[in-house]
Steps between C-alpha positions, in 0.01 A plus 500: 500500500504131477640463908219723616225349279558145678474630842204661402363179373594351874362793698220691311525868582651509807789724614840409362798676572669529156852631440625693196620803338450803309677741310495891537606574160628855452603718226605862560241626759228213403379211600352206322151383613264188311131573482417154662190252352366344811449810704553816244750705719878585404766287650822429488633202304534177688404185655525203677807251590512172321628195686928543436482841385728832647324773558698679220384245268127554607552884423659449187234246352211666636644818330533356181156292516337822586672790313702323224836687648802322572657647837911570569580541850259437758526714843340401809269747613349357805311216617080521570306312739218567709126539555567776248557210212220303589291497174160354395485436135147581346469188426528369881884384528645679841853491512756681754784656205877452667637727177782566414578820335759586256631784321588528112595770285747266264253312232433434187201404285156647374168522711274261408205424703450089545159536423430307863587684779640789322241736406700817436819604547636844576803684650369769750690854645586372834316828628154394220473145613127373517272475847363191335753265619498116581457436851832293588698711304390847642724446815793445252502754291410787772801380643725518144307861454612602859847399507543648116326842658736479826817430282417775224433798770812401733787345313737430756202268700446651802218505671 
């Protein structure tokens, strides 16, 4: 997070708005979460946007930093914003998340924690998935669990 690290160094802990991406990353009927180190909740894999980089390229290498997993295709789920994203990190950093969310079920690799920010790492029943969730990515994956739900109980996508 070398971008975000010098802005820090300019503003203290103010609130940045920070752009970047995560990955829902599915297999079957489950959903991989990372037991983070800075606040102990599950999350989904991501982070933020270096200076130059595509979104994509933000999921992908905050994917592999975190999980060890190479991803295929990349689907855009939907873009977050809001007072829901605002998050203060317990160590006093306040940022407003602008995330972008991607889907992938095409990957390839073995788990392995980074020992960092990865504590744990676990694929979760999309109908077993923890309460214990990170903040700024709560609002994203209620909304991956709700659309999943919705599309699995009315194929055709009506409302």
């Amino acid at each position: 997070m070398g971008y975000m690290m010098d802005l820090r160094s300019l503003v203290g802990t103010r609130p940045l708005i920070m752009a970047g991406a995560c990955v829902l990353l599915c297999k079957e009927d489950s959903l991989l979460l990372q037991r983070r180190s800075d606040n102990g909740f599950w999350g989904l894999p991501g982070g933020a946007m270096e200076p130059g980089e595509a979104l994509t390229e933000v999921a992908r290498r905050e994917l592999l930093e975190e999980t060890g997993l190479i991803a295929g295709s990349l689907a855009l789920f939907d873009v977050f914003s809001g007072p829901e994203l605002y998050y203060k990190y317990p160590h006093g950093d306040e940022v407003y998340n602008v995330s972008t969310a991607y889907i992938c079920s095409d990957f390839e690799g073995m788990l392995k924690e980074d020992g960092t920010e990865t504590l744990e790492l676990r694929f979760f029943e999309f109908d077993s998935i923890p309460q214990e969730l990170s903040p700024p990515d709560r609002p994203v994956i209620h909304a991956f669990l709700e659309r999943f739900i919705i599309n699995k109980n009315n194929p055709e996508g009506g409302a």
